[in-house]
N, C-alpha and C positions, 0 to 999 in steps of 0.2 A: 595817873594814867590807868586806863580799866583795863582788864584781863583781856579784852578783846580789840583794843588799840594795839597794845604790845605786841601781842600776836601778827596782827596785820603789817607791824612796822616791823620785823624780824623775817616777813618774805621777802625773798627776792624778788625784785621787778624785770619785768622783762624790758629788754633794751628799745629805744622807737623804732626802730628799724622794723619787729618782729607784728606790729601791730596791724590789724588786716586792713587795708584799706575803706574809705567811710563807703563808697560804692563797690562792686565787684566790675570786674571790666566789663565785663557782657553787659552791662547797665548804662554804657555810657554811650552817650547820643554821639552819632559818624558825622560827620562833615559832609555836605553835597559832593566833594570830590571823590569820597571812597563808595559812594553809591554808582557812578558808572560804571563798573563793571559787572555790575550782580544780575545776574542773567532773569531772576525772577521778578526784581522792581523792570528791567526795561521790558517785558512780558505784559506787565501792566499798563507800562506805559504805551505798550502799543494798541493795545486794548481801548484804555482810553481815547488815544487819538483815531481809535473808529468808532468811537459813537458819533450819527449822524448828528447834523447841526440842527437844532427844533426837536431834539431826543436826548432822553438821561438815561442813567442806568444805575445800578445801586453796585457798593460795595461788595457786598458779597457775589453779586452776577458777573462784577469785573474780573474779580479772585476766581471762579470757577471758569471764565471766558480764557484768561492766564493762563488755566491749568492749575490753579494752587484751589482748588476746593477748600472752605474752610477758613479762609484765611482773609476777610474781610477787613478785619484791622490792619492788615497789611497791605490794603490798597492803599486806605490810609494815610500810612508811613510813607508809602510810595510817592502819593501825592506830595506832600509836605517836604518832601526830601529830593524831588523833582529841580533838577538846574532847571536856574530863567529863560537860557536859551532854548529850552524846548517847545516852549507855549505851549503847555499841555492844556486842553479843556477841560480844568478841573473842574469845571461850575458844574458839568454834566455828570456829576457824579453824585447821589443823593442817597438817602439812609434807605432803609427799610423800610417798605411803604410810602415812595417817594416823598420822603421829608429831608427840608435841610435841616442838618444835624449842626449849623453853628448856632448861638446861643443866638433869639429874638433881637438882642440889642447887639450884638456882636457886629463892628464893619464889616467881617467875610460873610455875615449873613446876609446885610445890602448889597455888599456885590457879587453875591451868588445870584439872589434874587433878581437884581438889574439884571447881569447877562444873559441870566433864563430868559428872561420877560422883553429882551434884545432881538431872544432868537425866536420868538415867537409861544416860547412854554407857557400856560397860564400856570398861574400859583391861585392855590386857595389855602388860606389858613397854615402860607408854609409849607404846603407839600403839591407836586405835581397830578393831572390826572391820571390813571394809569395807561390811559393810550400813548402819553407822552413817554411809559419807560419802553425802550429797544429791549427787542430780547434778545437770547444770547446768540439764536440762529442768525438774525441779524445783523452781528457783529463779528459771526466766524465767515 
C-alpha cells in the first residue's frame, strides 16, 4: 500500500446523511400546481392573453408589458409552466426579431408556424414581418 493510500484510508468519512445534495433546491423544476399562485407568471399570462389575434409579441416586450423588465426568459418559463386549462396563446409569442425560437425540425415549431399562419401572420424564413409585432402600448 503506498504512503498516499494509507493516508486516505485513516480519514474519517463523512456519514451519507452529510453529503450535499446532487441539485440545490432552487434548481429544481415546480410542478404546474405551485405555479398558480405567483403573482408575476399570471402577469404574464395576462399579457399574453392580450395579444390581439393576427399579432405577436416577443419575450422580452411581454416581460416589460408584465412589469418585470428584464426578464424575457421568464416569459418563457411562464409559458411552459402555463395549466392546460388556460388556453394561453402561446404561438404569439416569438423571439427577438420576430423569430420562432423552437428548433426548424422541432413539432412546436410546426405548430407555432400553423397557428401563426391560421391567424393570418406571414412567416418568412421563420420569423414574422415586423408589422405583425404589437407594441407594448397596444397591449396596455
Amino acid at each position: 500500500m503506498t504512503a498516499r493510500r494509507a493516508r486516505a484510508a485513516r480519514r474519517p468519512r463523512a456519514p451519507a446523511d452529510e453529503f450535499l445534495p446532487l441539485r440545490p433546491a432552487h434548481r429544481v423544476a415546480h410542478r404546474p400546481g405551485d405555479v398558480d399562485g405567483n403573482p408575476s407568471l399570471q402577469a404574464i399570462w395576462e399579457v399574453v392573453c392580450a395579444i390581439p389575434r393576427g399579432r405577436v409579441s416577443t419575450y422580452g416586450a411581454v416581460a416589460d408589458a408584465a412589469g418585470l423588465p428584464g426578464r424575457a426568459r421568464l416569459t418563457g418559463y411562464a409559458l411552459r409552466m402555463a395549466p392546460p386549462h388556460l388556453n394561453l396563446p402561446w404561438h404569439r409569442v416569438v423571439g427577438a426579431g420576430g423569430r420562432i425560437v423552437f428548433a426548424r425540425t422541432s413539432p412546436q415549431y410546426r405548430e407555432q408556424a400553423a397557428r401563426l399562419r391560421a391567424e393570418g401572420v406571414a412567416l418568412t424564413d421563420g420569423r414574422v414581418p415586423r408589422a405583425a409585432i404589437a407594441s407594448l402600448e397596444e397591449m396596455g
